[in-house]
C-alpha positions in Angstrom: 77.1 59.6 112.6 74.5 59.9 114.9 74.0 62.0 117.9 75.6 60.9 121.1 73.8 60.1 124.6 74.2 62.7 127.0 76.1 61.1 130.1 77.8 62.5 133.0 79.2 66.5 134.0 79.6 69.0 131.5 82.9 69.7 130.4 84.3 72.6 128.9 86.6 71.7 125.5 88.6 74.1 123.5 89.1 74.5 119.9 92.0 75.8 117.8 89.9 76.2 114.3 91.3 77.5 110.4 89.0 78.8 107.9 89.4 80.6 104.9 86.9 83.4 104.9 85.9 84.0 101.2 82.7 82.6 101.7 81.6 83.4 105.1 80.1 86.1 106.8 82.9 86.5 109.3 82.5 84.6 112.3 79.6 85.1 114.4 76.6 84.2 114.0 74.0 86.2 111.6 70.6 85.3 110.4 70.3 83.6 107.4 74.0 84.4 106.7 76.7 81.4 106.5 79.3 82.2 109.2 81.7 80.6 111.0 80.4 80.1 114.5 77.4 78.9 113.1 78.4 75.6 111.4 80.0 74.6 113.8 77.5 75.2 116.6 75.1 73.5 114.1 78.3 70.6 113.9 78.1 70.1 117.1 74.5 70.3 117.8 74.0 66.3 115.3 76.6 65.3 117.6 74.8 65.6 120.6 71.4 66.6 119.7 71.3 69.7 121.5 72.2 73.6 120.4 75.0 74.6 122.1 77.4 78.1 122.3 80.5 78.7 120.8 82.1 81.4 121.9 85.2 82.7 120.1 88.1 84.5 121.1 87.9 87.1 118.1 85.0 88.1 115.6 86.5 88.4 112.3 84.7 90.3 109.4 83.2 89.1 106.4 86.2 87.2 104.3 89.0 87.5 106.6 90.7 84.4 107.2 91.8 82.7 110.6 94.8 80.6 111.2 94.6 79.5 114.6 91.3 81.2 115.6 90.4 79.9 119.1 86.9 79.1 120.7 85.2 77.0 123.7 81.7 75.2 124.4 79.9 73.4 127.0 78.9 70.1 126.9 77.8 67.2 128.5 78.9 64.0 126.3 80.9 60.7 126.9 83.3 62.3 124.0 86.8 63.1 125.3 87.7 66.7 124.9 90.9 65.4 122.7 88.5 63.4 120.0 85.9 66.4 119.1 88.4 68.1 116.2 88.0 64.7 114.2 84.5 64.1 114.9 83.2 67.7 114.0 86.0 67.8 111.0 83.8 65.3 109.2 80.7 67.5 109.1 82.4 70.5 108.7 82.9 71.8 105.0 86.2 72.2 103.4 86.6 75.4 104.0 86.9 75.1 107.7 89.0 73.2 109.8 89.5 71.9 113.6 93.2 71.9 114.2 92.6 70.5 117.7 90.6 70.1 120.3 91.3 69.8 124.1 89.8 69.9 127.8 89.9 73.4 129.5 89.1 74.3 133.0 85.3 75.5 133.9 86.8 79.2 134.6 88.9 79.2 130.6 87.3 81.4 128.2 88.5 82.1 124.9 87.2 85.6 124.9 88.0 86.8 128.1 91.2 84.7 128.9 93.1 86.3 126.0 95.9 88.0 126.6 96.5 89.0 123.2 95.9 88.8 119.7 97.9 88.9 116.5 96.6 89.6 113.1 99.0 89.2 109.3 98.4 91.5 106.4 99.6 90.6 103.0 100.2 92.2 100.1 101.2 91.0 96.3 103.4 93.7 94.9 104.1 92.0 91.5 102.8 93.5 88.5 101.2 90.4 87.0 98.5 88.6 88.6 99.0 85.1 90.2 95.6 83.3 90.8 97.2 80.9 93.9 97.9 83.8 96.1 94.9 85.8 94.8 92.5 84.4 97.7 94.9 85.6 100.7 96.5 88.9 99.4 96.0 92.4 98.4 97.5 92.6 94.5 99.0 96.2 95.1 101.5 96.9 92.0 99.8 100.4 91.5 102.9 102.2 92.8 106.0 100.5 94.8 105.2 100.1 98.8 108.2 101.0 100.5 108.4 98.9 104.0 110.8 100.9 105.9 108.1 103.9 105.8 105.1 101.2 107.0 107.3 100.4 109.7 108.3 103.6 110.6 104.3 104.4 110.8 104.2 101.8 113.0 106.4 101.7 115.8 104.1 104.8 117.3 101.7 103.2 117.6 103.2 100.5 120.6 101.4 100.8 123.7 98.3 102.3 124.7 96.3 104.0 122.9 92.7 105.8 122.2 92.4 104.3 118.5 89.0 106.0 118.1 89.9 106.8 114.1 90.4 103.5 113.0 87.0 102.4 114.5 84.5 101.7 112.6 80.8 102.4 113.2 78.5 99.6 114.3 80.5 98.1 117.2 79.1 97.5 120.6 82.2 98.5 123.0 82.5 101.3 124.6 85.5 102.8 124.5 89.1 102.4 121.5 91.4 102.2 124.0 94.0 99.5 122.7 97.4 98.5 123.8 99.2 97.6 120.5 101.6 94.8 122.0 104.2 94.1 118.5 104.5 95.4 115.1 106.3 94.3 112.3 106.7 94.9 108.3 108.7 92.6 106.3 109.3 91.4 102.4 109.6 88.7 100.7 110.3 89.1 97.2 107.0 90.2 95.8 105.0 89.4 99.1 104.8 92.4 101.8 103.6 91.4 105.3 102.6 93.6 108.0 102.2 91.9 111.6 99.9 93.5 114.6 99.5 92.2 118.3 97.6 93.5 120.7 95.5 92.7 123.6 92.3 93.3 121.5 91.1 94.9 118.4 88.6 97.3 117.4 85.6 97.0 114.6 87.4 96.9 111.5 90.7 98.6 113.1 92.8 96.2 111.3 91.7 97.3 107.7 91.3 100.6 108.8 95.0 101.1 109.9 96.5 99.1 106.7 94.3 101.1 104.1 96.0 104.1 105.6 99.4 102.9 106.2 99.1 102.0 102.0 99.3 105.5 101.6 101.9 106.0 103.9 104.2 103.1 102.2 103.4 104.8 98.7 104.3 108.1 99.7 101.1 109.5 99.3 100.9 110.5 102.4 103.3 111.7 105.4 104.5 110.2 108.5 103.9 113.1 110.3 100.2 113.5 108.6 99.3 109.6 110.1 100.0 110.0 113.3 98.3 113.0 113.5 95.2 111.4 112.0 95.1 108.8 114.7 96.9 110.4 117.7 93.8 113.5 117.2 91.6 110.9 116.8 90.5 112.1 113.1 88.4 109.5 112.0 86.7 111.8 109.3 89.7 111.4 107.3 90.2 107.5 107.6 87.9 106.7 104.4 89.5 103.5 103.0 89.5 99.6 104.5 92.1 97.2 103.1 90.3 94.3 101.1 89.2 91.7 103.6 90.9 88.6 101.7 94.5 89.6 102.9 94.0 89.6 106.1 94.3 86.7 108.8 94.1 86.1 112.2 97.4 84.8 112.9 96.9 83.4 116.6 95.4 84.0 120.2 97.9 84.0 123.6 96.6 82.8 126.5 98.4 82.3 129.4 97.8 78.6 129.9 96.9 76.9 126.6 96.4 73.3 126.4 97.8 73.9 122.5 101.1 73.0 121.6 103.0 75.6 119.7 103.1 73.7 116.3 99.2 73.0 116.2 98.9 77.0 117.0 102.0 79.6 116.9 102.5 79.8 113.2 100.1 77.5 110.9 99.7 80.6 108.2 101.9 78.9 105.2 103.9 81.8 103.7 104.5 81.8 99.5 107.4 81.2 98.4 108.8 82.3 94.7 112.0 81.3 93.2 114.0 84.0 92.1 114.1 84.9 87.9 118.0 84.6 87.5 117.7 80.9 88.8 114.7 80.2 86.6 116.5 81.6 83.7 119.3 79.5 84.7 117.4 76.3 84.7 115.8 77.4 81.5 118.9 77.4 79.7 120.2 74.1 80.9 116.6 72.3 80.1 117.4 73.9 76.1 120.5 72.7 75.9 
């Protein structure tokens, strides 16, 4: 396809995107590194024969995933917002995907329009491997996770709060002030997920926070001992990050999204094992 003549104002379009993150450097753009904002800037620049700048509404790290991840650009094309997702979907690779596309006022940004964001953890508790959930989960069958003590870790941390000791070093803001919006920690047979919203997210806080909360689900370590880790702002003693593959960006909030809910709300698929008594069951009737 080749690149298209520059006519008329620029417009503003949005993008809801999906990409698993195994092979990328996270999202933004890094020299010499193959990340997420990059192909498709690079996408977009054979369309119309121009660089152009995505900006996203989160950066994820190296190998963390994105459901509904959401991003704008400028640009001045005869293209209608609505028919870039299928146009930049056949140069993208298969690892990343355009859900939609759409036209967004001049003042949208998916950065700074955000009202919140939400992030999924997930674990795979069985003992035995499985290689289809492999890429998007933590295999945790070390010791048993108990969910009711992850979620008990959690509900202090709602509302506002200096998170300064899951922050990691490197990051540019100034300050880990973070209002923590909804939390949530629920099984599935052998699949544990743990749910965060909040209006943003520090470097690496994610990771941070479930690492520690591990040891809190295990037993290893105390309620009382994690929240005085983060509430004292201890960061010293927060020495593990969760492995990057079970984590996803879940969705972005905005308070006037051109999206509707099915192309953005949920569009993580969730495993789904049928229980041994019924496979024995079936077993038995397939012998006989």
């Amino acid at each position: 396809m080749s690149s298209v003549e520059q006519t008329g104002e620029t417009s503003r379009v949005a993008l809801v995107i999906q990409y698993i993150g195994t092979h990328f450097q996270g999202w933004q753009r890094q020299p010499n590194q193959r990340t997420v904002q990059a192909e498709i800037e690079e996408a977009i620049a054979q369309v119309v024969g121009q660089k152009v700048t995505l900006h996203g509404a989160g950066r994820t790290d190296t190998g963390v995933h994105a459901a509904a991840q959401v991003a704008h650009f400028n640009v001045t094309s005869p293209i209608p917002a609505e028919k870039w997702a299928t146009i930049l979907n056949s140069y993208l690779p298969n690892d990343l995907l355009i859900r939609a596309s759409a036209s967004v006022p001049a003042r949208w940004h998916a950065r700074f329009s955000a009202l919140w964001r939400r992030y999924r953890y997930t674990f795979y508790t069985a003992r035995r491997p499985n290689l289809f959930v492999r890429p998007f989960c933590w295999h945790y069958y070390h010791a048993p996770l108990e969910e009711s003590l992850i979620q008990a870790a959690l509900g202090p941390l709602l509302g506002r709060h200096h998170l300064a000791a899951f922050h990691r070093a490197g990051s540019s803001r100034q300050h880990s002030w973070v209002e923590v919006q909804e939390v949530d920690c629920y099984r599935q047979g052998d699949l544990l997920h743990l749910e965060i919203q909040a209006n943003g997210f520090l470097y690496g806080m994610v990771r941070l926070l479930v690492g520690m909360l591990v040891e809190v689900g295990n037993g290893s370590r105390s309620l009382e001992n994690f929240q005085d880790i983060w509430q004292n702002q201890r960061r010293e003693l927060v020495k593990y990050a969760a492995p990057a593959k079970g984590l996803c960006l879940l969705r972005v909030g905005y308070p006037d999204f051109p999206f509707p809910p099915e192309i953005w709300f949920d569009s993580q698929p969730q495993f789904s094992f049928r229980p041994s008594p019924v496979y024995a069951h079936e077993s038995r009737l397939i012998q006989s």
